[in-house]
C-alpha positions as CSV (number, residue, x, y, z in Angstrom):
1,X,0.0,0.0,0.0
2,X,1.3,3.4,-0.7
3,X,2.3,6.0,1.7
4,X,-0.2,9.1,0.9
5,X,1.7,12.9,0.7
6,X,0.1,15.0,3.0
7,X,-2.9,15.0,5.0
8,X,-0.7,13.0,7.7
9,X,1.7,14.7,10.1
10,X,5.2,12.8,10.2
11,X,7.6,13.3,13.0
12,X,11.1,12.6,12.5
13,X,11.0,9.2,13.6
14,X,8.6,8.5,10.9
15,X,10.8,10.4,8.6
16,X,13.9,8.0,9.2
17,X,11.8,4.8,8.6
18,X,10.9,6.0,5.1
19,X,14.4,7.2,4.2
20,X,15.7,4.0,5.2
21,X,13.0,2.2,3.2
22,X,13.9,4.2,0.1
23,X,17.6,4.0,0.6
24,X,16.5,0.2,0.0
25,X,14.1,-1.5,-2.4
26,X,12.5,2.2,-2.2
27,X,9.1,2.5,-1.3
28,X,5.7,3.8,-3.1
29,X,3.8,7.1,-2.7
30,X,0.4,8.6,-3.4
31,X,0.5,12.1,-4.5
32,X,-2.1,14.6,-3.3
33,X,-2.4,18.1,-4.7
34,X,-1.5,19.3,-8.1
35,X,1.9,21.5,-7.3
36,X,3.5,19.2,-9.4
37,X,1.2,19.3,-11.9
38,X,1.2,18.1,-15.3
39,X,4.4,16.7,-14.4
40,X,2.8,14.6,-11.8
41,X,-0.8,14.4,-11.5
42,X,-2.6,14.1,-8.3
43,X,-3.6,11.0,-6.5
44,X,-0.6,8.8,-9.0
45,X,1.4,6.9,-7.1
46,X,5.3,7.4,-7.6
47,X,8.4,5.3,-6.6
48,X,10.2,6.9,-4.0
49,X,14.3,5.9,-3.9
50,X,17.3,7.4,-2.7
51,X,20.8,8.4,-4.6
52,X,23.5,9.9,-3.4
53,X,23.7,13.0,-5.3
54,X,20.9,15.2,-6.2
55,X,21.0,17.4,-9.3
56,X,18.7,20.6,-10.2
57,X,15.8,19.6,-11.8
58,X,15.2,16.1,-9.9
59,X,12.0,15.6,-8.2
60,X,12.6,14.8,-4.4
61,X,10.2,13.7,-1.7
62,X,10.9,15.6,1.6
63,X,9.4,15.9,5.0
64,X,8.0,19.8,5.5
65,X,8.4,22.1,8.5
66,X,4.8,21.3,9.4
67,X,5.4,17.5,9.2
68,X,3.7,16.7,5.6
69,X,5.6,15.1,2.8
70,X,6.0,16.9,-0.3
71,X,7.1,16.4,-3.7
72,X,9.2,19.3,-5.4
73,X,11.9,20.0,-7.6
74,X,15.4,20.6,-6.6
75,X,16.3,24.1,-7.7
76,X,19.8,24.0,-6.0
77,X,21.4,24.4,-3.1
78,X,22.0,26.9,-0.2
79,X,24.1,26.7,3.3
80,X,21.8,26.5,6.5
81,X,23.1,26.5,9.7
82,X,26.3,25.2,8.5
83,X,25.4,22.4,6.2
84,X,24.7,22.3,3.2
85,X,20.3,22.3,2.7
86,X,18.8,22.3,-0.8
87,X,16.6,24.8,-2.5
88,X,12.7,23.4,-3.6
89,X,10.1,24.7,-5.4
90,X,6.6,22.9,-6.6
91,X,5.8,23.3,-11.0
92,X,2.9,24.9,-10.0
93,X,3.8,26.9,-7.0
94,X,4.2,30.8,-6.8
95,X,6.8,30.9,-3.7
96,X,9.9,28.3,-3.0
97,X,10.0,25.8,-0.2
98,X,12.1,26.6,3.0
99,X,15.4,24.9,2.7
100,X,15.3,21.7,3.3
101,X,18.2,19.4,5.2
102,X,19.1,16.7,3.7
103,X,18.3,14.6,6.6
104,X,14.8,15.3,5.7
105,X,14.7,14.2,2.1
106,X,13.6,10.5,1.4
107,X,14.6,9.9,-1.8
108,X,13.8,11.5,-5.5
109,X,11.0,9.9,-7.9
110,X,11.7,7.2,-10.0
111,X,11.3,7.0,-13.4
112,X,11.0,10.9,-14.5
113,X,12.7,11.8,-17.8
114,X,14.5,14.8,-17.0
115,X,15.3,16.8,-19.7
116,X,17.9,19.3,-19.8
117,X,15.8,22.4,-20.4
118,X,14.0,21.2,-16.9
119,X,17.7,21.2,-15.3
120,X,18.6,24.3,-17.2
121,X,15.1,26.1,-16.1
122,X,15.4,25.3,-12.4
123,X,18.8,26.3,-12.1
124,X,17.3,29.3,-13.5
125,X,14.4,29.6,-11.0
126,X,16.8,29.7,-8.0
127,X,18.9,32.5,-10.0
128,X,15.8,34.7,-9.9
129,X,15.1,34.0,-6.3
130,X,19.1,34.6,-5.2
131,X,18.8,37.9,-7.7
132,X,15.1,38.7,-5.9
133,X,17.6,38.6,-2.3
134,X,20.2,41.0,-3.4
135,X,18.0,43.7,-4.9
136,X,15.8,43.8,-1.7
């Protein structure tokens, strides 16, 4: 049975299980919510696994602030707190994520052709929001 994004809170404990699960045979999510649309529709069910490096323009499943699992695009990278945290933002979403640790992020989604003008056009989406922060 699939894990469903959002609607359930998970606490960090939670959190761990499913990375570990993804780190190995991976593990299956339903998808709530249509940020990700038409990339990903709502309510499809997506393989969740882990790899070691993550590149702008994969799709990553993370555990939010408020506890929900979400499933954005990695823009890039940022430092937070000392460690290196990574930059989100949903296809369909006006505003970025808050950065995200990596300690929170399960795995990307499997089986996404990612095309270089997707890499290309997140790379440029955390331009505008770094550009956005220096002309404040």
């Amino acid at each position: 049975m699939p894990v469903t994004l959002s609607r359930v809170a998970i606490d960090r404990r939670v959190s761990e299980f499913l990375r570990e699960l993804a780190a190995g045979e991976g593990i299956t999510v339903r998808v709530r919510g249509d940020c990700m649309e038409p990339l990903i529709h709502a309510a499809s069910d997506v393989r969740v696994t882990r790899k070691r490096v993550y590149l702008p323009g994969d799709v990553i499943v993370f555990r939010t602030p408020a506890g929900d699992l979400a499933a954005h695009r990695l823009l890039g990278y940022r430092r937070m707190d000392g460690a290196m945290a990574f930059v989100t933002k949903g296809d369909h979403c006006v505003m970025h994520d808050a950065p995200v640790s990596r300690t929170d992020v399960l795995g990307h989604v499997e089986a996404l052709t990612i095309r270089k003008r997707d890499r290309l056009r997140a790379v440029a989406n955390l331009g505008r929001i770094i550009f956005r922060r220096l002309t404040r």
